[in-house]
ZAFI-292712 format. One line per field, with one value per residue (C-alpha): residue number from 1; y, z, x. Coordinates in steps of 0.5 Angstrom, whole numbers. Layout:
! ZAFI-292712
i = [NUM|...]
Y = [Y|...]
Z = [Z|...]
X = [X|...]
END
This chain:
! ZAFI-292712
i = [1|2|3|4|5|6|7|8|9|10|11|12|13|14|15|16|17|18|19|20|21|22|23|24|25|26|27|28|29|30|31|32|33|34|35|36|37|38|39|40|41|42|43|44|45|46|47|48|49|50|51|52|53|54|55|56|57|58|59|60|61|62|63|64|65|66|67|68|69|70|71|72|73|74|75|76|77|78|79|80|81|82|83|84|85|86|87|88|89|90|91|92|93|94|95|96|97|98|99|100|101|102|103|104|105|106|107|108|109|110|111|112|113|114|115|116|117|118|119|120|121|122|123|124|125|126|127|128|129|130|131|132|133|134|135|136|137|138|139|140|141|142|143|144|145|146|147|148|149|150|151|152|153|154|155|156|157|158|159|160|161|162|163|164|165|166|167|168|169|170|171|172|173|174|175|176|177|178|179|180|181|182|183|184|185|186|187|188|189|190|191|192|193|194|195|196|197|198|199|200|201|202|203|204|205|206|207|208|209|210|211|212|213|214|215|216|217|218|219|220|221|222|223|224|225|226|227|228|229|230|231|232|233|234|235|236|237|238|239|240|241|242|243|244|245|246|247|248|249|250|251|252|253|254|255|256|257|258|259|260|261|262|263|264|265|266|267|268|269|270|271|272|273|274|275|276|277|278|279|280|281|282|283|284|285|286|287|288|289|290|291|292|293|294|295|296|297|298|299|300|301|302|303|304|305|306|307|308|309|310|311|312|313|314|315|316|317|318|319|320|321|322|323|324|325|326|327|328|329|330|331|332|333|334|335|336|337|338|339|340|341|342|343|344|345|346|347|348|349|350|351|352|353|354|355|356|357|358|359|360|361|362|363|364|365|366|367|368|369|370|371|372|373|374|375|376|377|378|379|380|381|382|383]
Y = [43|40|32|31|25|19|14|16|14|14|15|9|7|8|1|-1|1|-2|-9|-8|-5|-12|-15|-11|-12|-17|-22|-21|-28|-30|-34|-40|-40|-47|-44|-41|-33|-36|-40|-33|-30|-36|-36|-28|-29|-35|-31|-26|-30|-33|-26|-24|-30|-28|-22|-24|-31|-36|-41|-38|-42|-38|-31|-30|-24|-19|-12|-8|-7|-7|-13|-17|-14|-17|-24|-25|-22|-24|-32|-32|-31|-36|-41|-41|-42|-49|-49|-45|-40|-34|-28|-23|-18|-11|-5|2|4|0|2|3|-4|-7|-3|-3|-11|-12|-9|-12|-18|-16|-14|-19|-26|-25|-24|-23|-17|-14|-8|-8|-1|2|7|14|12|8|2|-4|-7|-15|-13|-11|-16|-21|-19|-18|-26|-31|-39|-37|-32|-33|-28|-23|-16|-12|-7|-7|0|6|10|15|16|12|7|2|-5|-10|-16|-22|-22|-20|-26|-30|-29|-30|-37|-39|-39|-42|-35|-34|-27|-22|-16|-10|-9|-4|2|-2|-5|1|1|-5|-12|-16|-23|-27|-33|-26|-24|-30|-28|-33|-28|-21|-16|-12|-6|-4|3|4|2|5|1|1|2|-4|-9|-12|-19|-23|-27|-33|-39|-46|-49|-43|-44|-39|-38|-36|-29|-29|-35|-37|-41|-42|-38|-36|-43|-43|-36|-30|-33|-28|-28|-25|-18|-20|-13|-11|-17|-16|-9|-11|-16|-11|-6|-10|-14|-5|-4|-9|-9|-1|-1|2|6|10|10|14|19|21|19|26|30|27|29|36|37|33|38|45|43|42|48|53|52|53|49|42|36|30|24|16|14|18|13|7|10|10|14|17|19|25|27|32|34|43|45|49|48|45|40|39|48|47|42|47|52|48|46|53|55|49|43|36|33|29|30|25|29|27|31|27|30|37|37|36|31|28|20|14|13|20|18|11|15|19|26|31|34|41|37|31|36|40|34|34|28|30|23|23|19|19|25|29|34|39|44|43|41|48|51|48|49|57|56|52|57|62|57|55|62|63|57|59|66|63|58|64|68]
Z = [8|13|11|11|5|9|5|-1|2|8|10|12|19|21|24|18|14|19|18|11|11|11|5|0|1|6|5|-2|-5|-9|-6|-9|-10|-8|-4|3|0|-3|3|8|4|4|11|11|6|9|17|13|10|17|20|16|16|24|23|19|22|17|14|12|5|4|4|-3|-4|-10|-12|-10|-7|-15|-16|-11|-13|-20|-17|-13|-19|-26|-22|-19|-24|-30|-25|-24|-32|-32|-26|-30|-26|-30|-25|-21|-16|-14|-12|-16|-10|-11|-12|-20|-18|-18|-22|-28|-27|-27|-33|-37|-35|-37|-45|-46|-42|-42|-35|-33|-29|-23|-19|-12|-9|-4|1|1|6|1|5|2|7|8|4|-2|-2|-1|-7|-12|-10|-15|-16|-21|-18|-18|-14|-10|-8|-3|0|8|8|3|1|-2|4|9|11|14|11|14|10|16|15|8|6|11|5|-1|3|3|-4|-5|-7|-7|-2|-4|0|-1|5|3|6|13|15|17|23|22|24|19|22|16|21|24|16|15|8|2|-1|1|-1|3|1|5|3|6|13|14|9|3|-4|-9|-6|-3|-1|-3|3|-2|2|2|-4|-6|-14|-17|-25|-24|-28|-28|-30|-30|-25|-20|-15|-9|-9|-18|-16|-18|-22|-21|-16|-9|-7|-1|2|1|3|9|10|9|14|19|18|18|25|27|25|30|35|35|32|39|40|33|33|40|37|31|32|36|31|26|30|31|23|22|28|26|18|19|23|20|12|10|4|7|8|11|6|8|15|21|26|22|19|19|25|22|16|15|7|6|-1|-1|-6|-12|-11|-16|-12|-16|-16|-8|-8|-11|-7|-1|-3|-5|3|5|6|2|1|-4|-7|-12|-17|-23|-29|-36|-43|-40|-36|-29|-27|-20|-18|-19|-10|-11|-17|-13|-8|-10|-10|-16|-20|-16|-10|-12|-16|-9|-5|-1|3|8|12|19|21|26|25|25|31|34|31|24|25|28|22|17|20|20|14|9|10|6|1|0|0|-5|-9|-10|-12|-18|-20|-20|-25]
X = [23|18|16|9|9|11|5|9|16|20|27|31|31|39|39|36|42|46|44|45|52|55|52|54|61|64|59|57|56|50|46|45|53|56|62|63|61|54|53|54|48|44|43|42|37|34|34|31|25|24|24|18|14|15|12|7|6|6|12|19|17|11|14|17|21|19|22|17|9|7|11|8|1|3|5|-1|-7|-3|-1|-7|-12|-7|-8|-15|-16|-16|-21|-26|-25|-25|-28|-24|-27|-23|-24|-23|-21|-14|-7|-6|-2|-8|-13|-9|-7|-14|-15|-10|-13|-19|-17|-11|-13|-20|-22|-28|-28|-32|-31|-33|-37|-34|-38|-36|-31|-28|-29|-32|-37|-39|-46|-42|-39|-43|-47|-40|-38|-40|-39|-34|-30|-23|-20|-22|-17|-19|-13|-13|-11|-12|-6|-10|-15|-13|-19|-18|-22|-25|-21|-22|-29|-29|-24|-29|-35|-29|-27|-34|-35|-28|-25|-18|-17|-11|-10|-5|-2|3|1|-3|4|8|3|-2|-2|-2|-1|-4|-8|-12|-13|-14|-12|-9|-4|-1|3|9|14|20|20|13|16|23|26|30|27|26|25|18|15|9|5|3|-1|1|-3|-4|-4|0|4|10|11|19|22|28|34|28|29|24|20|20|15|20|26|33|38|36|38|40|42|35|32|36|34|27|26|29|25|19|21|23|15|12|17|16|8|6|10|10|3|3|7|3|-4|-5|-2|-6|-13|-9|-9|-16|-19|-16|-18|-24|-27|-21|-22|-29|-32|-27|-28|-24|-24|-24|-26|-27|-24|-22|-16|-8|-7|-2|-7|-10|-13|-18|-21|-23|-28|-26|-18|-13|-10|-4|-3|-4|2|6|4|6|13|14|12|16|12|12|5|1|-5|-9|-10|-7|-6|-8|-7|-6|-13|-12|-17|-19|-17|-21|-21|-24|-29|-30|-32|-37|-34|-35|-30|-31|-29|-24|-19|-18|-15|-10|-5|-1|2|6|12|18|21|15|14|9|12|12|4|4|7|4|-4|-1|1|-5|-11|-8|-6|-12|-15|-10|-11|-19|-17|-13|-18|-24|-19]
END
């Protein structure tokens, strides 16, 4: 099986395992454990926490640790938007470009706590321009959401000036920096943002733990509570192990960040090239140059793009597709509607994302392979 799916999840980087080997059994302690055990995963915890608040550039006490992308996301959407009501302070901008993590939030604050919700356009690029939202903010807007870097097509956000235009209005800017992190800088004084989110499995991390960036003074309601953990932000006892691992895969993805992007940004081009001049009737989607360097996504004319992924996996290859099948009919995603593209051309779309382990040769194989696929796939979709 050739892995071509490394925006969804990645393997975990052997130093990595390493690091949290330990963890789970000779020093396994709670940490907010009084004795010698809690004070050893304490002081992991908090090596940790100050690893990530390196990379990030901030202060250890503003990186708090979540299970996930989506909990961070949750955190900074659903804290932020409570805590602006006394304020009155009701508006929330975002995008239906967004991760669900953030789409879906959104509205639930919408239906369930009255928010006021607006949605921000994105190009056909997906990407949102200063002019966008510059004419989205308002004086009681909340916050603004807005992703560094899109997982469905890869473009890449203009978030510094973007938060610039938020902070002018005394908006409160969060970005999801889950599918950026593995190959972007996300130094937060650079981003000049107030809250962002991180998840380790995007990055050669372990699964089930993520880390939400939350800037001092930053208000934000607690959405666990409990024994007070992570500053009274996300009650529970830390999984250490998986805090450990996280910060370590996080120091791996800056110290390596050249290096990684090197190796995969030239066969990204290979894919996007060849693509696009052998397969009639497709099209690359998201940015042209403003993109992850290892991202490459298309969308194909009169393809299913669910059948496609099928087809690929039955020849070998592991891919995504933005399609997703509701009530039995399959329809293509909001990024694909958000951007403009109608349904004979947003159900064919296509994901195919690189990493570590990819090689020359897979991407041979696999450009041999995908013309006849999507000959095929448009035959069965004529029947």
């Amino acid at each position: 099986m050739i892995y071509m799916d490394y925006a969804a999840t990645t393997p975990v980087h052997p130093r990595v395992i390493e690091a949290m080997v330990p963890y789970f059994r000779e020093a396994f302690g709670n940490p907010s454990s009084v004795h010698r055990l809690g004070q050893k995963a304490e002081a992991a915890l908090e090596r940790a926490r100050e690893t990530v608040a390196s990379v990030l550039n901030c202060r250890p006490d503003e990186v708090v640790f979540t299970s996930c992308g989506t909990e961070s996301d949750n955190l900074a959407l659903r804290g932020a938007m409570l805590a602006a009501r006394k304020n009155n302070r009701n508006w929330l901008l975002t995008t239906r470009a967004e991760h669900p993590a953030v789409t879906k939030t959104a509205q639930q604050l919408e239906k369930e706590f009255g928010t006021l919700l607006e949605w921000i356009p994105v190009d056909s690029n997906g990407m949102v321009t200063e002019d966008a939202m510059r004419g989205a903010v308002c004086n009681a807007t909340a916050l603004a959401s807005v992703m560094l870097a899109n997982n469905e097509v890869g473009t890449i956000n203009p978030v510094a000036d973007l938060a610039q235009i938020g902070h002018s209005h005394g908006i409160i800017f969060h970005t999801d920096a889950v599918q950026a992190a593995a190959y972007l800088d996300v130094d937060v004084q650079k981003l000049g943002v107030d809250l962002l989110s991180l998840g380790g499995h995007k990055f050669y991390g372990p699964k089930g733990v993520g880390a939400l960036y939350i800037k001092k003074g930053t208000e934000i309601a607690p959405h666990i509570t409990g024994g007070g953990q992570e500053f009274n932000f996300r009650a529970g006892t830390q999984n250490v192990p998986y805090i450990v691992g996280f910060a370590e895969a996080l120091r791996l993805a800056k110290e390596e960040r050249e290096e990684r992007t090197a190796h995969v940004k030239p066969l990204r081009d290979q894919i996007i090239g060849r693509v696009l001049e052998e397969i009639p009737d497709s099209r690359l989607t998201g940015h042209p140059e403003q993109r992850l360097p290892q991202h490459a996504s298309f969308v194909f004319k009169d393809v299913d793009g669910n059948l496609l992924l099928q087809m690929l996996d039955a020849a070998g290859f592991a891919c995504s597709s933005g399609s997703a099948c509701k009530t039995g009919n399959p329809e293509p995603s909001e990024v694909m509607s958000a951007i403009g593209l109608s349904r004979e051309w947003g159900l064919g779309s296509l994901r195919i994302t690189l990493g570590m382990d990819s090689t020359a040769e897979h991407v041979d194989s696999f450009l041999r392979t995908l013309p006849n696929l999507i000959a095929n796939a448009r035959k069965l979709n004529h029947r």
